[in-house]
C-alpha positions, 0 to 999 in steps of 0.5 A: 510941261512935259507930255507923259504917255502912259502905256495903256493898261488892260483895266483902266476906267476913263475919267478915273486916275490909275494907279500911276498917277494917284499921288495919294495914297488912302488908308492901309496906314499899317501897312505903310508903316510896316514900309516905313519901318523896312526902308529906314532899316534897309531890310525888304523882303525879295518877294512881295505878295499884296493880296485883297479885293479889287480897287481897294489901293494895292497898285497905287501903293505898289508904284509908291513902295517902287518909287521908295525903294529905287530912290534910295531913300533912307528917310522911310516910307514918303510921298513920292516926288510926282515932278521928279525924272524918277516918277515920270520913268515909273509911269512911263516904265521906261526905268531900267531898273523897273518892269511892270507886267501885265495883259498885253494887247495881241498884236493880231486883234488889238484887244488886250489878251486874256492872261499874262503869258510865259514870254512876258515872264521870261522879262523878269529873268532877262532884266534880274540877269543883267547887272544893274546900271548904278548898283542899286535896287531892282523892282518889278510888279506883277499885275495881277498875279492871277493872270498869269497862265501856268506856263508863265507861273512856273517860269515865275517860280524858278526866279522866286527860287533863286532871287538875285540880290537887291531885287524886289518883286511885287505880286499884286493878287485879287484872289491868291488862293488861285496862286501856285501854292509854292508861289505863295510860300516863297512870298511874304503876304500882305493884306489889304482890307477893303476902303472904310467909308471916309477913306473910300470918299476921299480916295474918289474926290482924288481918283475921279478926273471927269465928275465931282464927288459930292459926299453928301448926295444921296447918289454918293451914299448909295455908291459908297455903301454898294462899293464894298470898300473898293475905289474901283467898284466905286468908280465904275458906279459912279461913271458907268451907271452902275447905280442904275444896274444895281437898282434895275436888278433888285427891282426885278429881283423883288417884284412878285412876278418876273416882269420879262419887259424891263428884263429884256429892257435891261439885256438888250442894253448891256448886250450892246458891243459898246457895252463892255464894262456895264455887262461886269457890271451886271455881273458883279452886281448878280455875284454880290447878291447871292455872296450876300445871301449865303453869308446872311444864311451863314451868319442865321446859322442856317448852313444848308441854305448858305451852302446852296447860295455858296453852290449856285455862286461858283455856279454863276461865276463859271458861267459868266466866264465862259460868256466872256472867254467864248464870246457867248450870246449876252443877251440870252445870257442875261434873261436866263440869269436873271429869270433862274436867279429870280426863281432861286432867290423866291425858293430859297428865301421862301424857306427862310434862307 
């Protein structure tokens, strides 16, 4: 058995597969099929754009497509071989045909930075320079695309412009209306929908290494329905105690009075320095709950309730970045959240939403 180490990615959640050593992919069969369909006819479009939710199987299948394509097969789109030298190069990026780019840690603080720089993009254009070794095909992803600062974005237009023969970019996006417009216009997207539930649960009894996933426990029922069809947020619910966070918010949020005890309860938890992943946690749970709001307001035909929740989640969202970006007090950060949410959300569904 030969020992792999994989390089350590900005993102990854212990005890959950990455996307590098899921050897299945679950749902988004179209898309495979439109795949298929380009491999067996030697035709791939040079600029990739796989935009949609987060978690919801873009990477895995991005590594998949990589495999595909510099294998040369011709068969169409199949499983990858995961005890083949190619694979094992693929998860190593150790490839000379292949780059995969994203955060990387800061060589001063050890922490993994907050954007994709210029000089990680000027990669791509040393290794499309070079000719490649056997001829072949040449693949690089980009993960996320949305990481990317503007230096880096207009470094990564030149070669989007101008691209070499027989190369492949794949630009993985959580949110593309953030891109450069020129950016998506030289790309041909393909869109992922959100996991359905059978999906979803398959995709976690494969992705989850540290625990068993019982579908049919009333946990799991509660995961996969706050998911949002997302393996990722599934992931996070199942190990970090995200189910907990989910209902600790809507028991604050549904009281008749703000009980500041369990709310202080709860900001001194996730303010905690160990506590990284369940503060996002805190923070897409607040998210989903006011999007939830001002689609419902939207759906009941109630615009100016919906364009008040629409306002106060740019809002929040703004705010929690500026926590995260300038290192702000999590604690405070929480009380004032919750407590501003708590007596928005009496106001607001007070007049019917």
């Amino acid at each position: 058995m030969i020992d792999i180490v994989i390089p350590p990615q900005y993102d990854a959640i212990d005890g959950v597969r990455p996307p590098c050593e899921t050897a299945k992919l679950f749902g988004h069969d179209l898309i495979v099929g439109f795949f298929d369909r380009c491999l067996k006819d030697q035709k791939m479009h040079h600029a990739l754009l796989f935009q949609g939710a987060k978690g919801i199987g873009k990477a895995t299948l991005a590594f998949q497509l990589a495999w595909n394509i510099l294998s040369r097969t011709k068969k169409g789109f199949e499983t990858p071989d995961f005890s083949s030298s190619l694979w094992r190069q693929l998860m190593q990026e150790s490839h000379p045909s292949f780059l995969h780019l994203t955060r990387q840690r800061d060589s001063v603080t050890s922490s993994f930075r907050s954007v994709i720089r210029v000089d990680e993009i000027r990669q791509v254009s040393k290794m499309l320079a070079q000719t490649s070794a056997d001829g072949g095909w040449r693949v690089v992803i980009i993960d996320s695309a949305d990481d990317m600062n503007r230096n880096a974005a207009n470094a990564l237009l030149k070669t989007l412009e101008e691209p070499p023969p027989r190369v492949v970019l794949m630009l993985i996006s959580h949110l593309p209306g953030c891109l450069l417009p020129t950016i998506r216009s030289r790309c041909l997207p393909i869109n992922f929908q959100p996991l359905d539930e059978k999906a979803l649960a398959d995709a976690l009894t494969h992705c989850l290494i540290s625990m068993p996933f019982d579908i049919q426990a009333a946990q799991s029922k509660k995961i996969l329905t706050r998911a949002e069809g997302s393996v990722r947020n599934a992931a996070l619910l199942a190990t970090y105690g995200g189910i907990e966070i989910s209902d600790a918010i809507s028991d604050l949020l549904s009281g008749e009075t703000l009980d500041y005890t369990k709310l202080n309860q709860l900001a001194n938890a996730l303010s905690l320095k160990e506590a990284v992943i369940q503060f996002q946690q805190f923070c897409r749970e607040v998210l989903a709950i006011v999007a939830d709001c001002a689609r419902n307001s939207s759906f009941n035909n109630k615009r100016r309730r919906a364009d008040e929740w629409a306002y106060l989640w740019f809002k929040i969202e703004g705010e929690i970045a500026d926590v995260e970006a300038y290192n702000l007090d999590k604690k405070m950060f929480i009380n004032i959240l919750v407590e501003r949410l708590f007596y928005n959300f009496k106001k607001l569904t007070s007049k019917g939403q």
